[in-house]
C-alpha positions in Angstrom: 0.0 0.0 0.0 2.7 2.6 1.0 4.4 2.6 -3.1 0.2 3.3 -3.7 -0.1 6.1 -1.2 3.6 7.8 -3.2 2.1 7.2 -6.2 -1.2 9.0 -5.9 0.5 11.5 -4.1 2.8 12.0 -6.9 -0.1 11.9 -9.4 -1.8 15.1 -8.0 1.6 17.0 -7.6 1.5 17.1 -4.0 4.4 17.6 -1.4 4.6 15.2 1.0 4.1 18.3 3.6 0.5 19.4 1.7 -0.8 15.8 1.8 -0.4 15.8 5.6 -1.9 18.8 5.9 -4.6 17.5 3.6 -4.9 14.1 5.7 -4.0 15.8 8.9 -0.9 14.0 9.9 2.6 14.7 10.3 5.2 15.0 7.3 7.1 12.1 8.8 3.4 10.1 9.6 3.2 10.0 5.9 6.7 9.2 4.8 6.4 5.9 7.3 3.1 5.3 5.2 4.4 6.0 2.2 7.6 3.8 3.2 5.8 0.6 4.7 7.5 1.5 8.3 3.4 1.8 9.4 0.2 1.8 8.2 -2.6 4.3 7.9 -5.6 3.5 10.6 -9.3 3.1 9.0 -9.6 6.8 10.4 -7.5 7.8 7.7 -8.3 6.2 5.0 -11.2 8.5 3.9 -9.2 11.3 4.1 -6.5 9.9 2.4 -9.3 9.3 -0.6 -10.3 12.9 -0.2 -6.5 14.6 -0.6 -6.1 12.1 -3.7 -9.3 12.8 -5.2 -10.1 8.9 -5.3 -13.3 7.2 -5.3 -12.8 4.4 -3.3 -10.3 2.4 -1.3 -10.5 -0.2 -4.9 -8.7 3.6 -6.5 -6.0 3.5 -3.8 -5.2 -0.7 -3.4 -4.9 -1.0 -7.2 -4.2 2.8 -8.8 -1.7 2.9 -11.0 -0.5 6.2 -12.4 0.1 5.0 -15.8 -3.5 4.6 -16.1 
């Protein structure tokens, strides 16, 4: 999930500092996400949907920016 989370990030041409913001974690929250060092609680997860504009947890699991 974490390469996911980078990858959608990277998609909407966000820092890593404005998707925390967005999500409402720290910088360093989101690298260990982004990084596999820890996971993001359910809590999160629809506003981790809302600061990468997906649709569904399906968008974030299996999103691929080539698509």
């Amino acid at each position: 999930m974490a390469y996911t989370l980078k990858q959608a990030r990277a998609v909407c041409d966000l820092s890593r500092r404005e998707a925390a913001l967005k999500i409402g974690v720290s910088e360093n929250t989101l690298f260990n996400w982004e990084t596999r060092k820890s996971y993001p609680g359910l809590i999160y997860i629809p506003k981790i949907l809302a600061a990468y504009q997906l649709q569904s947890i399906d968008d974030l699991i299996f999103f691929d920016a080539k698509d």
